[in-house]
C-alpha positions as CSV (number, residue, x, y, z in Angstrom):
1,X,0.0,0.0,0.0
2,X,0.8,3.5,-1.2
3,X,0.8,6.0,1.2
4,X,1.6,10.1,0.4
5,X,1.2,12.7,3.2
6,X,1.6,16.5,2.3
7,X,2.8,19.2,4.7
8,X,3.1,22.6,5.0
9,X,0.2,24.5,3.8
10,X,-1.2,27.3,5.3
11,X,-2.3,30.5,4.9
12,X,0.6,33.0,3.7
13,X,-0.2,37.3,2.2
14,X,0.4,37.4,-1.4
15,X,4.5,37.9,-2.1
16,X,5.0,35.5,0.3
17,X,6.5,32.0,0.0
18,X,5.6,28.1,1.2
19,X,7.3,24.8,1.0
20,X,4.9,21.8,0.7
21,X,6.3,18.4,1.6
22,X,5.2,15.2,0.0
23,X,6.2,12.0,1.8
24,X,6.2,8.9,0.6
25,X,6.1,5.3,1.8
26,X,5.4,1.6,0.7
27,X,7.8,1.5,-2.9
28,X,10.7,2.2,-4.3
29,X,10.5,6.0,-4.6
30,X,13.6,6.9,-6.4
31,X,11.8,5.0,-9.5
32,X,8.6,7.3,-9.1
33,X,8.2,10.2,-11.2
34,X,6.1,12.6,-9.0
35,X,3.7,15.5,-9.6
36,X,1.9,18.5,-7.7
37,X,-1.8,19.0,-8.6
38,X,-4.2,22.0,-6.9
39,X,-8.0,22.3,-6.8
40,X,-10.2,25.2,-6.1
41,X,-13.9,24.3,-5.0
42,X,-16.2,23.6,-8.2
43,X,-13.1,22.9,-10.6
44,X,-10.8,20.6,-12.3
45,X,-7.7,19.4,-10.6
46,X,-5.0,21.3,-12.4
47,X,-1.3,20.2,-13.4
48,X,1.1,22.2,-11.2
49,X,4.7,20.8,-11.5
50,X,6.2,17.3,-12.1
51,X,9.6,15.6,-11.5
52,X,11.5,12.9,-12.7
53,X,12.8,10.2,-11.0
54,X,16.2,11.4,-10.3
55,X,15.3,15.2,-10.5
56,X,16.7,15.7,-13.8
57,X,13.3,16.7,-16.1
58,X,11.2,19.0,-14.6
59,X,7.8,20.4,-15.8
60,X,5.8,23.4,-15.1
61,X,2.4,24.5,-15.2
62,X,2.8,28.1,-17.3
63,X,0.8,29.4,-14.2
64,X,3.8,29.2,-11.8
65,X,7.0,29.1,-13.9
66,X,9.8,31.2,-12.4
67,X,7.6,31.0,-9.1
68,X,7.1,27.4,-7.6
69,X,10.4,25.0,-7.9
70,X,9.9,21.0,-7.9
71,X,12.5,19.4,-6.4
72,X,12.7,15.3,-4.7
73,X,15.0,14.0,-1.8
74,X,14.9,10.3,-2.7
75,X,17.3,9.4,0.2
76,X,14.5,10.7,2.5
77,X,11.4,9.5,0.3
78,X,10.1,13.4,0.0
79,X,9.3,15.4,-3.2
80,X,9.0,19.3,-2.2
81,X,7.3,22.1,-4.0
82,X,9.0,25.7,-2.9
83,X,6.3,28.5,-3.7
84,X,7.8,32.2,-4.2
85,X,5.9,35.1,-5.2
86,X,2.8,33.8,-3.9
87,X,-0.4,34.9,-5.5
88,X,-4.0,34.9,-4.3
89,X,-5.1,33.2,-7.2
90,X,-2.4,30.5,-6.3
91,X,-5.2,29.4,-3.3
92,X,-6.3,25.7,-3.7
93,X,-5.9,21.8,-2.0
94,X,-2.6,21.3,-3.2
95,X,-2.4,17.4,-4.0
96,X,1.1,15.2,-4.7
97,X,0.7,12.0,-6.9
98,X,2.9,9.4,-7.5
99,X,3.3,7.4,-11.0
100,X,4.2,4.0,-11.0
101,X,4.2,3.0,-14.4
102,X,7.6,3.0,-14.7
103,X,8.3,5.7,-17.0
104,X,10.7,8.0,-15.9
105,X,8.8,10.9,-17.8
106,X,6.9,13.8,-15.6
107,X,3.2,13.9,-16.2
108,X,0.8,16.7,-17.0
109,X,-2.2,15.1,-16.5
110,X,-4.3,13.5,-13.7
111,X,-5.0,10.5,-14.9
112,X,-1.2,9.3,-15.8
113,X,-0.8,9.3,-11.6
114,X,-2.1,5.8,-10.0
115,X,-1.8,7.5,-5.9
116,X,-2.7,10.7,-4.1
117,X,-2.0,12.2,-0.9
118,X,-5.1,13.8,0.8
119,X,-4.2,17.4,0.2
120,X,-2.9,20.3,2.4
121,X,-4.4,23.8,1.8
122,X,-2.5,26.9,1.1
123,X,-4.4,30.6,1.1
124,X,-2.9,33.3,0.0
125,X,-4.6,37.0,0.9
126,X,-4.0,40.0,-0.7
C-alpha cells in the first residue's frame, strides 16, 4: 500500500513564500516520477509541477513558472514544491501524486498518476 502525506500548507499574504512536503512510503521512490496538482472548490484538478525520478526533467504548469520549484530527496522518500511570489489566485488543495508505471517521464495530466495524498491547503490574501 501506497501512502503520500503532504505538509506545509497554510495561509501566507500574497509575495509570500511556502514549502509543501510530500512523503512517501510503501515502494521504491527513487523510480517514481512525481507531480503536484491544486483544486479550487467547483473545478478541475490542475497540473502544477512534475519531476523525474532522479530530478533531472522537470515540468511546469505556465501558471507558476519562475515562481514554484519541484525538487525530490529520494534518500529521505520526499518530493518538495518551494512557492515564491505567492499569488491569491495560487489558493487551492494542493495534492502530490505518485506514478508507477515505470516511466521515468513527468506527467501533466491526472490521470497518468495511479496514488494521491489527501491534500494540504494553502491561502494566499492580498
Amino acid at each position: 500500500q501506497v501512502q503520500l502525506v503532504e505538509t506545509g500548507g497554510g495561509l501566507v499574504q500574497a509575495g509570500g513564500s511556502l514549502r509543501l512536503s510530500c512523503a512517501a512510503s510503501g515502494r521504491t521512490f527513487s523510480r517514481i516520477a512525481m507531480g503536484w496538482f491544486r483544486q479550487t472548490p467547483g473545478k478541475e484538478r490542475e497540473f502544477v509541477a512534475a519531476i523525474s525520478w532522479g530530478g533531472a526533467i522537470t515540468y511546469y504548469a505556465d501558471s507558476v513558472k519562475g515562481r514554484f520549484t519541484i525538487s525530490r530527496d529520494n534518500a529521505k522518500n520526499t518530493v518538495y514544491l518551494q512557492m515564491n511570489s505567492l499569488k491569491p489566485e495560487d489558493t487551492a488543495v494542493y495534492y502530490c501524486a505518485a506514478d508507477y508505471s515505470g516511466r521515468n517521464i513527468p506527467e501533466r495530466r491526472t490521470y497518468e498518476y495511479d496514488y494521491w495524498g489527501q491534500g494540504t491547503q494553502v491561502t494566499v490574501s492580498s
